[in-house]
C-alpha positions as CSV (number, residue, x, y, z in Angstrom):
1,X,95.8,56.5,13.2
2,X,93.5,56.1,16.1
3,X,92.6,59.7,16.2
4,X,91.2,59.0,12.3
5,X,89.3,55.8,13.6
6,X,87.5,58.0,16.1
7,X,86.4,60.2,13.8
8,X,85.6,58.1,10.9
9,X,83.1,56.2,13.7
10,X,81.6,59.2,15.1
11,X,80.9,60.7,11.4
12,X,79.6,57.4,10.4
13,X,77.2,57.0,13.8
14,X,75.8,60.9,12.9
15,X,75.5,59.8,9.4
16,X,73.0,56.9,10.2
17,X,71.7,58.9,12.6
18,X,70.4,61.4,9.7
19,X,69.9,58.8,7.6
20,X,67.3,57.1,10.2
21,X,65.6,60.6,11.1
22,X,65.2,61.3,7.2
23,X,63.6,57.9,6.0
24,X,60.9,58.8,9.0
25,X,57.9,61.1,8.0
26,X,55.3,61.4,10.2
27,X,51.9,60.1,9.7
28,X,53.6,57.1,7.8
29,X,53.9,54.1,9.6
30,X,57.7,55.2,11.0
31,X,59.0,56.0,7.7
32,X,57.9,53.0,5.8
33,X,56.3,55.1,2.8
34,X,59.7,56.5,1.8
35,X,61.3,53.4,2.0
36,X,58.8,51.8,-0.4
37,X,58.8,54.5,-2.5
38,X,62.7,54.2,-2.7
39,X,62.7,50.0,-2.3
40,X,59.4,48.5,-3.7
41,X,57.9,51.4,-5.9
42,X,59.9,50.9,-9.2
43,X,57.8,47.8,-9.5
44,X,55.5,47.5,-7.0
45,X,52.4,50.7,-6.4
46,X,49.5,50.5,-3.9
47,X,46.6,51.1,-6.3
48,X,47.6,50.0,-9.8
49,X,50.1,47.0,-11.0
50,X,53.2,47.4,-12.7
51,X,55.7,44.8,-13.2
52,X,54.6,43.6,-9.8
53,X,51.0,43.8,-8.6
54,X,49.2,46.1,-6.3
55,X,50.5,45.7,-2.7
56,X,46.9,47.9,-1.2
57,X,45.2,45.5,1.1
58,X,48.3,42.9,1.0
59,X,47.4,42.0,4.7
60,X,45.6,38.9,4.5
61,X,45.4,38.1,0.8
62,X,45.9,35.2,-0.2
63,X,49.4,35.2,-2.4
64,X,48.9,35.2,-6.1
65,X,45.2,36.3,-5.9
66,X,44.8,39.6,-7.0
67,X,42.8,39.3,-10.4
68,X,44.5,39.5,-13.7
69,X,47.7,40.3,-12.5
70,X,50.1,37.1,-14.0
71,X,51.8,35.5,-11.4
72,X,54.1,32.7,-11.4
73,X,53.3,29.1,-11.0
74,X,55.6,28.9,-8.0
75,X,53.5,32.0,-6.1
76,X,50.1,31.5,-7.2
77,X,50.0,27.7,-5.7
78,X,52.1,28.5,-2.1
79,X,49.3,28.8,-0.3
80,X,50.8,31.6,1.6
81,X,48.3,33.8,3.9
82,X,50.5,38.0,3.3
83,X,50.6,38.7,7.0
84,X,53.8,40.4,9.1
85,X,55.9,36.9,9.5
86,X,55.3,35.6,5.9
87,X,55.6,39.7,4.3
88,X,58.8,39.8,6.7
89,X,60.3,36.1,5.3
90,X,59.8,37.1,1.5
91,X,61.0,40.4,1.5
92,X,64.3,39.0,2.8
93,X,64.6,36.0,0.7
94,X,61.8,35.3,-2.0
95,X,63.4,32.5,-3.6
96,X,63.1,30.4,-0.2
97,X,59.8,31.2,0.1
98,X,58.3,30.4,-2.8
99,X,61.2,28.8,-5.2
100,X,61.1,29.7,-8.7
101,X,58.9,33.0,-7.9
102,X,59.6,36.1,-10.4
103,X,60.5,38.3,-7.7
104,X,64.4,38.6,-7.4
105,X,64.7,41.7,-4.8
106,X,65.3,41.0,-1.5
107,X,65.7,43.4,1.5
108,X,68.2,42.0,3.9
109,X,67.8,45.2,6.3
110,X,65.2,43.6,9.1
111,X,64.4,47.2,10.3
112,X,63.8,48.3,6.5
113,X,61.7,45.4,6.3
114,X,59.6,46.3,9.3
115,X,58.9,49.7,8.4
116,X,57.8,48.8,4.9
117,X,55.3,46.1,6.3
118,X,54.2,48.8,8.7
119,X,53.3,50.9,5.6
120,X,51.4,48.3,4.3
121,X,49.8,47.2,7.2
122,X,48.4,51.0,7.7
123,X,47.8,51.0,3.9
124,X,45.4,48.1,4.2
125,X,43.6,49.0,7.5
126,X,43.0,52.9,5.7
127,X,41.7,50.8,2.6
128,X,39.3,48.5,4.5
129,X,38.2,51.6,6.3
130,X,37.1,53.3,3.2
131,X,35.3,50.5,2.1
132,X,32.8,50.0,5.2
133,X,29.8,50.8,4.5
């Protein structure tokens, strides 16, 4: 019996340990794009909206703001600033952020969470840097 709980933790440690190596690809803030492609892409995109808006140049926007995109009542008038603390708090629990938002995902993985903001945080700096004139 002990001999099979040795072996089911060493398989699980090399399992996370593939897990972690696969979800990071170089060049993309630490594997944060594959995790939004896999977490926030079914509603979320950087340049378009779908069911959720456009997350490119989240970093501080002001929540609710991005024109003609329909936002809840409960998001549009939080008077939230998108930076790494308040991106960080509503990925893990929306509803306590801004209660009675539309968003219903949360991410309870704080090292997911940081390499998705990552993402966006590089998406956003790339995006300001092609729009300098």
């Amino acid at each position: 019996m002990t001999r099979h709980v040795i072996v089911s933790a060493v398989c699980g440690l090399a399992l996370g340990a593939l897990l972690t190596r696969a979800a990071s690809t170089p060049g993309s803030a630490d594997g944060g794009r594959a995790l939004f492609e896999r977490r926030c892409s079914g509603c979320h995109a950087l340049d378009h909206e779908k069911s959720g808006p456009r997350l490119a140049g989240v970093f501080e926007r002001r929540a609710g703001s991005v024109a003609g995109f329909s936002y809840s009542d409960a998001l549009r008038s939080s008077n939230l600033i998108w930076n790494a603390k308040n991106l960080d708090r509503w990925l893990a629990d929306p509803e306590q952020v801004a209660p009675g938002n539309d968003m219903a995902f949360r991410l309870e993985n704080a090292e997911e969470r940081a390499k998705i903001i990552g993402y966006l945080r590089e998406a956003a700096s790339k995006l300001r840097g092609s729009e300098a004139p």
